[in-house]
N, CA, C and O atoms as a printed pandas DataFrame, in Angstrom:
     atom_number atom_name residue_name chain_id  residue_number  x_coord  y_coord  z_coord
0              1         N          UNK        A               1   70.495   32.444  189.414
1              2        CA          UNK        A               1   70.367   32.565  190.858
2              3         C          UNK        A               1   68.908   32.693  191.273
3              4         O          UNK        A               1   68.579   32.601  192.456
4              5         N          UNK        A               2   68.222   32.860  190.500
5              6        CA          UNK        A               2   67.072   33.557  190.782
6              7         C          UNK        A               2   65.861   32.249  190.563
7              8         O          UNK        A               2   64.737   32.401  191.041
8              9         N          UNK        A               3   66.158   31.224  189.947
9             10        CA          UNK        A               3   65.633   30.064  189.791
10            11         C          UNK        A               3   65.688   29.320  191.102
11            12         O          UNK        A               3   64.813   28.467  191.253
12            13         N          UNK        A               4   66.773   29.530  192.317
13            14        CA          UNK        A               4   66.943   28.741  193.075
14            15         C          UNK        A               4   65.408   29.490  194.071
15            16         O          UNK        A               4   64.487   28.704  194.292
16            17         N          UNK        A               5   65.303   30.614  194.465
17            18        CA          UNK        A               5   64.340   31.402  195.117
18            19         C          UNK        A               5   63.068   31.516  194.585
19            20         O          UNK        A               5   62.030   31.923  195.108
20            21         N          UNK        A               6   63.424   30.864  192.840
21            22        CA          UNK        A               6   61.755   30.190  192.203
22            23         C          UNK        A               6   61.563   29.196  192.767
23            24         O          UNK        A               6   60.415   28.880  193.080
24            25         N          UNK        A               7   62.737   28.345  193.086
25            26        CA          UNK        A               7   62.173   26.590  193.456
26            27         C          UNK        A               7   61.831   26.413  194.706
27            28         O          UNK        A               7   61.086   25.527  195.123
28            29         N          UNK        A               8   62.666   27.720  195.691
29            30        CA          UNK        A               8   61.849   27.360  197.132
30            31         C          UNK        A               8   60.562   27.950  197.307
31            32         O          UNK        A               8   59.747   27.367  198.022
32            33         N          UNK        A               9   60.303   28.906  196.814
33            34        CA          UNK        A               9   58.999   29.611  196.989
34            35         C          UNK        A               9   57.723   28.861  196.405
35            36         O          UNK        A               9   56.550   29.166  196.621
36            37         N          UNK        A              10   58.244   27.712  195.541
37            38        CA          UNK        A              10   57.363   26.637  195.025
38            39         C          UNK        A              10   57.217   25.796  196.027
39            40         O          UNK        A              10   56.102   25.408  196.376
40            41         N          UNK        A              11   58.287   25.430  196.585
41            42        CA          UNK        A              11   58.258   24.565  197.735
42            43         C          UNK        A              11   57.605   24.460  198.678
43            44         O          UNK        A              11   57.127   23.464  199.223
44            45         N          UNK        A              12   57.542   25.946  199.006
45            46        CA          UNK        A              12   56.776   26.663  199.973
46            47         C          UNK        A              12   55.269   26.493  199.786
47            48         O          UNK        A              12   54.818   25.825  200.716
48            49         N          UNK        A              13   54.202   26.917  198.785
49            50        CA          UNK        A              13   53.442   26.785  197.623
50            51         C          UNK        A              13   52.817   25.247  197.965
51            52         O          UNK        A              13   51.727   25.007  198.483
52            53         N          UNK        A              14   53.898   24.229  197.492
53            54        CA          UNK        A              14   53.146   22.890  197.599
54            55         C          UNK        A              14   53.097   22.514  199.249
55            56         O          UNK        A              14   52.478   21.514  199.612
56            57         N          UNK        A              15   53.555   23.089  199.893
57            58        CA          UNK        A              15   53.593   22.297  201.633
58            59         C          UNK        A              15   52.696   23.281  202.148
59            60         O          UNK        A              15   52.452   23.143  203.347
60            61         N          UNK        A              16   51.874   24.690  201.298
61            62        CA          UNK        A              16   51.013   25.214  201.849
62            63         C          UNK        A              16   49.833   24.300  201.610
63            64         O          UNK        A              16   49.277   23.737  202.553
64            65         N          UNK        A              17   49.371   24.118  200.109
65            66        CA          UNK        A              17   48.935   22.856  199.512
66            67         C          UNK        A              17   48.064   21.748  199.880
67            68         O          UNK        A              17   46.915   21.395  199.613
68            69         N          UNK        A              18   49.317   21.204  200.802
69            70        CA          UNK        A              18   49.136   20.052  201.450
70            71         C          UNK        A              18   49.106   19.986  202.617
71            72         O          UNK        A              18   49.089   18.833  203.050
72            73         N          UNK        A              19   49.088   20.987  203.534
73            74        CA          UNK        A              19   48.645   21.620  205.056
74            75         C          UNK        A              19   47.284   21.989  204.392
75            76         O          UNK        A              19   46.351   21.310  204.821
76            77         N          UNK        A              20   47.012   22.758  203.600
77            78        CA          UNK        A              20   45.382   23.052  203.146
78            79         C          UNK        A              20   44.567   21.448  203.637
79            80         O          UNK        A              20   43.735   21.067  204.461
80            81         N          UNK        A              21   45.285   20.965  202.717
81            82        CA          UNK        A              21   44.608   19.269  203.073
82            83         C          UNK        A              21   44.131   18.825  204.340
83            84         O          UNK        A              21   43.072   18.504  204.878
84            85         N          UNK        A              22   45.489   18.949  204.628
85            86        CA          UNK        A              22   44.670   18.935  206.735
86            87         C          UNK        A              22   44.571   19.563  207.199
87            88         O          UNK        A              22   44.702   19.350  208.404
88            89         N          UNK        A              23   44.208   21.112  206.711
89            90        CA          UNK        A              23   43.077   21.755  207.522
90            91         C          UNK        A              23   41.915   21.222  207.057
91            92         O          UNK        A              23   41.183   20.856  207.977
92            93         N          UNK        A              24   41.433   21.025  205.851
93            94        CA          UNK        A              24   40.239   20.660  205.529
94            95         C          UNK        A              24   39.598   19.143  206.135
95            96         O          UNK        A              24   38.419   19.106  206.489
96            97         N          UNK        A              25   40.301   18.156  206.204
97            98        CA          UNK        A              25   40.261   16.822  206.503
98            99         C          UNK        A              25   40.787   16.620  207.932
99           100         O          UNK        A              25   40.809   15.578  208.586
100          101         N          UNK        A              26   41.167   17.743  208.240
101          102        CA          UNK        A              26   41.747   17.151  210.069
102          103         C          UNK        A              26   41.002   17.109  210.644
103          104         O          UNK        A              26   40.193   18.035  210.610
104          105         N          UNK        A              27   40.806   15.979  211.553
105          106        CA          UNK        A              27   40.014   14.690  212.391
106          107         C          UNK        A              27   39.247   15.700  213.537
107          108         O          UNK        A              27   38.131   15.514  214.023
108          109         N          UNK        A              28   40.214   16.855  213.827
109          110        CA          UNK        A              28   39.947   17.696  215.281
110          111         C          UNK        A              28   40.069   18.774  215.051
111          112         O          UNK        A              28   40.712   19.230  214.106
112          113         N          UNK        A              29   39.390   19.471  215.990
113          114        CA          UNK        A              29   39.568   21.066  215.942
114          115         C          UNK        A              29   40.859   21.381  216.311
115          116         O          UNK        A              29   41.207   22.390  215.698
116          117         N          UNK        A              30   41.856   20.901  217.151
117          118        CA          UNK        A              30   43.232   21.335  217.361
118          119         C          UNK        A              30   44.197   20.825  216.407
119          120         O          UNK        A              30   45.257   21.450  216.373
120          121         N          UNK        A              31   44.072   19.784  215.583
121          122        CA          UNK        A              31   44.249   19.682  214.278
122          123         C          UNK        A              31   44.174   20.854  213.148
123          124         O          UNK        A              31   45.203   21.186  212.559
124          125         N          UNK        A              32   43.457   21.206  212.987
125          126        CA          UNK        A              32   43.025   22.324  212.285
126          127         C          UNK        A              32   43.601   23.751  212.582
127          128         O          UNK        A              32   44.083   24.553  211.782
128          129         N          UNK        A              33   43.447   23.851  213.796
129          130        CA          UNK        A              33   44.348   25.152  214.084
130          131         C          UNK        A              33   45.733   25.173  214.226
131          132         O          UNK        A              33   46.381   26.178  214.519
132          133         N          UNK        A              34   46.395   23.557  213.922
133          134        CA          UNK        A              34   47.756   23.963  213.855
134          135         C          UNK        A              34   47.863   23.829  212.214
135          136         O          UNK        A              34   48.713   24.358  211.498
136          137         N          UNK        A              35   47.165   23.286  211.957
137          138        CA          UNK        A              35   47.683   23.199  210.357
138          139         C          UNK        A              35   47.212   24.872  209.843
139          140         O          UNK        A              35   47.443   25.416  208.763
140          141         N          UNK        A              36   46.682   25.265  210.717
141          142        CA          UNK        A              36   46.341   26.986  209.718
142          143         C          UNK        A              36   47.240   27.660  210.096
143          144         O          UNK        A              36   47.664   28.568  209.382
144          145         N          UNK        A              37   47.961   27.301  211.758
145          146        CA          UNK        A              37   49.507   28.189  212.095
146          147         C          UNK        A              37   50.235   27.490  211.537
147          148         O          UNK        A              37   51.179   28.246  211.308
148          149         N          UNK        A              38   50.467   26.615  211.164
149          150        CA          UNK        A              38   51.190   25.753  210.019
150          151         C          UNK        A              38   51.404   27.095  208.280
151          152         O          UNK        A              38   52.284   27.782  207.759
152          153         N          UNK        A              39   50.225   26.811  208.105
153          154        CA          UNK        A              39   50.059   27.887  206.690
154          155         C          UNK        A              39   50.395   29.443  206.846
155          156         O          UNK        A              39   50.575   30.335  206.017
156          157         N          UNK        A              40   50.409   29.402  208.453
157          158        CA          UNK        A              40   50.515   31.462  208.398
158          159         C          UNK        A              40   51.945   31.070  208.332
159          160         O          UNK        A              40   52.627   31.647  207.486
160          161         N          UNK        A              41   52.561   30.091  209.165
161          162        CA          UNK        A              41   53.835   30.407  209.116
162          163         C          UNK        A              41   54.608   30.074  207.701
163          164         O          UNK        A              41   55.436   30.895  207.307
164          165         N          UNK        A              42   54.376   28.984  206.992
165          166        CA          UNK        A              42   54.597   29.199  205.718
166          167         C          UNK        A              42   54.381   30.296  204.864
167          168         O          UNK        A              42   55.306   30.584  204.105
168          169         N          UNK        A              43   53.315   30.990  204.827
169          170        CA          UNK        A              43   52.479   31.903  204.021
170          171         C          UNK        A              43   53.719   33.169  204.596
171          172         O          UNK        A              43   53.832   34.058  203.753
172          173         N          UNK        A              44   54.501   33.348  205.677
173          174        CA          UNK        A              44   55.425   34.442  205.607
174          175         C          UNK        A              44   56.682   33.893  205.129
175          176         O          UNK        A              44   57.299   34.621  204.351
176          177         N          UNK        A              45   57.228   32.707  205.437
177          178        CA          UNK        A              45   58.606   32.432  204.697
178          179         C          UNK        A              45   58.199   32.639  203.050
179          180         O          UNK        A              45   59.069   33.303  202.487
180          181         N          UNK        A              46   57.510   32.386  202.490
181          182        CA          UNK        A              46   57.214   32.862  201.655
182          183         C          UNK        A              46   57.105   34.259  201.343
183          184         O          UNK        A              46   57.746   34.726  200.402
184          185         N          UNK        A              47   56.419   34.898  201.984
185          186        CA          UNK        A              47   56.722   36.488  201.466
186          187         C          UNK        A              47   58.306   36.962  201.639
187          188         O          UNK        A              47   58.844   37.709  200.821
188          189         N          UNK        A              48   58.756   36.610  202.419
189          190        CA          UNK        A              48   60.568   36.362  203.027
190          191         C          UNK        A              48   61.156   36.263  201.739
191          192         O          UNK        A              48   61.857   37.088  201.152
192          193         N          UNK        A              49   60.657   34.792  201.272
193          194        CA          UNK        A              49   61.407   34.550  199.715
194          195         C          UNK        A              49   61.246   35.765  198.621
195          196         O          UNK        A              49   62.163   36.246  197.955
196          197         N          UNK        A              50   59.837   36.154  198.593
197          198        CA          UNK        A              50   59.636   36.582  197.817
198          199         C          UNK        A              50   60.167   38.163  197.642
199          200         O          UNK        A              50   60.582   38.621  196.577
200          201         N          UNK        A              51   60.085   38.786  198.698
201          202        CA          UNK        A              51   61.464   39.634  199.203
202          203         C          UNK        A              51   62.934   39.705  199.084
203          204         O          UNK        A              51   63.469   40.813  199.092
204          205         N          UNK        A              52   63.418   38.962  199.009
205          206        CA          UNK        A              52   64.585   38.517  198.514
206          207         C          UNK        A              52   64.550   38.171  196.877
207          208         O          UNK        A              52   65.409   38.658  196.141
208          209         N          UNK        A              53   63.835   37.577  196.524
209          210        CA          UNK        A              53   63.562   37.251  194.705
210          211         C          UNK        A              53   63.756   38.586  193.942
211          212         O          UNK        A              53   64.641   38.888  193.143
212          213         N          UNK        A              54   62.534   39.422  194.464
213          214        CA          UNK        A              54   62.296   40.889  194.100
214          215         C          UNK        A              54   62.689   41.873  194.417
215          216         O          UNK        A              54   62.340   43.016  194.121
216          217         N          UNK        A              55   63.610   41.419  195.178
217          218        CA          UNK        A              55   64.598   42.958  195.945
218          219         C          UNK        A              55   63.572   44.070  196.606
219          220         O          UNK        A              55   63.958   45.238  196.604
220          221         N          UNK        A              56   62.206   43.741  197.204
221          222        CA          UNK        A              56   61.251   44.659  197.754
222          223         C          UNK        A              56   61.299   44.506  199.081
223          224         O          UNK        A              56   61.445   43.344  199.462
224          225         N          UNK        A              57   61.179   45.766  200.313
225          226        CA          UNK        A              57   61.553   45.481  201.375
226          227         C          UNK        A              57   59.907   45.287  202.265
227          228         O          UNK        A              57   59.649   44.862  203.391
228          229         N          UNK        A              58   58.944   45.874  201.037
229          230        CA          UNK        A              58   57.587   46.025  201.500
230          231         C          UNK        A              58   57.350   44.541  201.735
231          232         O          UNK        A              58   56.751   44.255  202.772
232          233         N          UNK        A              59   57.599   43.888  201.204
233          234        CA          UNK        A              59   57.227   42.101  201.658
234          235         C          UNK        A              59   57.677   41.707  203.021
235          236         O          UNK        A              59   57.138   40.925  203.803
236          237         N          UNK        A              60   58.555   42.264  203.126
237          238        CA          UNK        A              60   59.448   41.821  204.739
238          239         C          UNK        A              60   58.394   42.470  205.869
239          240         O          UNK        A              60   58.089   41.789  206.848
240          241         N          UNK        A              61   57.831   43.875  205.680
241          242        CA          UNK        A              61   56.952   44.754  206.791
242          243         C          UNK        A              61   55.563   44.057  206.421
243          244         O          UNK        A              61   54.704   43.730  207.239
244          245         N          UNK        A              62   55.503   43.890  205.036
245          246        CA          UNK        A              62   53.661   42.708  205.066
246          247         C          UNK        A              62   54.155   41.448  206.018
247          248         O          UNK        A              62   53.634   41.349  207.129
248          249         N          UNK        A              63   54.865   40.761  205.723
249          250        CA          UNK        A              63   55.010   39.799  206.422
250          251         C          UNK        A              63   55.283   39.358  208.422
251          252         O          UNK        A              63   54.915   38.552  209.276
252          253         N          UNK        A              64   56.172   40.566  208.237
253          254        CA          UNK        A              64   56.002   40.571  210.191
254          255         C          UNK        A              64   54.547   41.318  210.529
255          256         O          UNK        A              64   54.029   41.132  211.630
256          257         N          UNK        A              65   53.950   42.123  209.585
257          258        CA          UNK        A              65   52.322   42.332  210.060
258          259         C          UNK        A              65   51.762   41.128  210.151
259          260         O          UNK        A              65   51.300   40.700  211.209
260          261         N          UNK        A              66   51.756   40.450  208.996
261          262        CA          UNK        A              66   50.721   38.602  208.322
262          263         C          UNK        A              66   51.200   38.314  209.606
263          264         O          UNK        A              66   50.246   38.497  210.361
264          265         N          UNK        A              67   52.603   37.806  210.524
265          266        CA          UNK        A              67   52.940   37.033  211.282
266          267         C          UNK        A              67   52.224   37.289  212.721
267          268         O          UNK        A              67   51.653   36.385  213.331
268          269         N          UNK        A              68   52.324   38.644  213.197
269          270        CA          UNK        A              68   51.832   39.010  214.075
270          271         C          UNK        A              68   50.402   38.962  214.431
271          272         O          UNK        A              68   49.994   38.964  215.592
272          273         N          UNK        A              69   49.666   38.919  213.387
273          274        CA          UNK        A              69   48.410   38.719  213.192
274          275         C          UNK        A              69   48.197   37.671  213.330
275          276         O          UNK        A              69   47.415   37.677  214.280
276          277         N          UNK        A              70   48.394   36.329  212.935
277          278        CA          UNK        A              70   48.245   35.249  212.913
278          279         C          UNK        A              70   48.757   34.885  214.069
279          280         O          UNK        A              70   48.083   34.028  214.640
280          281         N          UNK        A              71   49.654   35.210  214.589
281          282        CA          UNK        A              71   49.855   34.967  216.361
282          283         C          UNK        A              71   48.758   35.179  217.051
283          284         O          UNK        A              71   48.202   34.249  217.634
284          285         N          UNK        A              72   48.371   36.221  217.079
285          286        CA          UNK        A              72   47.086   36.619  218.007
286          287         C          UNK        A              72   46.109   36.359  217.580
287          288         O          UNK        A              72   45.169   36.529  218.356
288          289         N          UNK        A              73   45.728   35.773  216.043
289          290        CA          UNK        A              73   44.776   34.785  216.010
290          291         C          UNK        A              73   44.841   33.819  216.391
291          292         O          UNK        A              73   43.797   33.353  216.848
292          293         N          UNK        A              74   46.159   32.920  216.427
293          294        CA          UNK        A              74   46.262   31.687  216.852
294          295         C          UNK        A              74   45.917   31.890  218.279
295          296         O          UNK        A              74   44.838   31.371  218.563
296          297         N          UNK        A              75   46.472   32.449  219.196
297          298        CA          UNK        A              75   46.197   32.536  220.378
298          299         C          UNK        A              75   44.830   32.735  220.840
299          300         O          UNK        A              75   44.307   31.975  221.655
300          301         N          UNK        A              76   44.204   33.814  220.298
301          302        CA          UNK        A              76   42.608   33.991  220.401
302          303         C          UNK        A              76   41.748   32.407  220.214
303          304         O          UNK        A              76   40.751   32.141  220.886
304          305         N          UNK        A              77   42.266   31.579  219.319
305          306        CA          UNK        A              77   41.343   30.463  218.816
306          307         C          UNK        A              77   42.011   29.434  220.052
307          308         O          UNK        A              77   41.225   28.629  220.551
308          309         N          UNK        A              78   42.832   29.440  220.340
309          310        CA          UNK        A              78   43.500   28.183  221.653
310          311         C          UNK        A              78   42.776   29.063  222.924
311          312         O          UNK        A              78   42.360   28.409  223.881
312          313         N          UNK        A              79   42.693   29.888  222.929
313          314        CA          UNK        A              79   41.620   30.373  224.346
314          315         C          UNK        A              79   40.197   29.986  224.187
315          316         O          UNK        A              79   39.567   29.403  225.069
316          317         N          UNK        A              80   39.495   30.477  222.530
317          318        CA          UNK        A              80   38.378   29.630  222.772
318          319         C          UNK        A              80   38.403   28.288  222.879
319          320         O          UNK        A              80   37.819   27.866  223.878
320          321         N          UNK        A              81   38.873   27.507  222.198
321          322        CA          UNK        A              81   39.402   26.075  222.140
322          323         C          UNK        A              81   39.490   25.247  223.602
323          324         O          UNK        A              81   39.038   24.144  223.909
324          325         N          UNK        A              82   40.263   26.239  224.380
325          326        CA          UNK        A              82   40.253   25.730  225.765
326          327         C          UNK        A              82   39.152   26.354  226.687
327          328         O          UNK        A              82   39.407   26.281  227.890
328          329         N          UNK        A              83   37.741   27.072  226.267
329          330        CA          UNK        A              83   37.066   27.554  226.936
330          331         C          UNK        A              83   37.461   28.596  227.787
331          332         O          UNK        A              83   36.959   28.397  228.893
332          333         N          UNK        A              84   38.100   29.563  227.765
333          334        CA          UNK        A              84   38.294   30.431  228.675
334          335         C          UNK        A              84   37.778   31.994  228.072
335          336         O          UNK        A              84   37.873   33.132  228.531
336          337         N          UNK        A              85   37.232   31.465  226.902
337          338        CA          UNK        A              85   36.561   33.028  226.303
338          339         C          UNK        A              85   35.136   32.574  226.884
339          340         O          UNK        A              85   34.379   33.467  227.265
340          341         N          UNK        A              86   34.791   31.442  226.959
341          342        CA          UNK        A              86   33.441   31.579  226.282
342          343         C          UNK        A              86   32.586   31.428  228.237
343          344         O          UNK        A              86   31.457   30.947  228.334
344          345         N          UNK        A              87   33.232   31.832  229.312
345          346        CA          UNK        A              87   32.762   31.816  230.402
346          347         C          UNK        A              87   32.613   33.289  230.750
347          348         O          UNK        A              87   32.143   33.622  231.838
């Protein structure tokens, strides 16, 4: 059973991976910031999995912290993005 929650958390792993890719290579700055809310949001289904794999509930409270955080980063970077910090 426990192989199946190895193979998604791999899954998870390679589509972080390959979002890395286009953050690094994306054409635009709004490119880039979705592929990094792209990775936060992967980067918690993953701790999710990994919570469930390991029977630990501390992954579930890291992870709605990681999530929340990365919200209000994302949001902070689409305000500068759209100029409304920087007036």
């Amino acid at each position: 059973m426990t192989d199946v929650w190895v193979a998604a958390v791999a899954v998870l792993v390679a589509l972080i991976v390959l979002t890395m890719i286009r953050l690094i290579a994306g054409p635009t700055v709004p490119d880039r910031v979705v592929a990094l809310d792209a990775i936060n949001t992967l980067t918690v289904a993953a701790m999710i999995l990994l919570a469930v794999l390991y029977g630990q509930i501390i992954f579930v409270d890291v992870a709605i912290v990681y999530a929340l955080l990365s919200f209000v980063g994302t949001l902070y970077i689409a305000k500068y993005i759209g100029g409304e910090l920087g007036q």
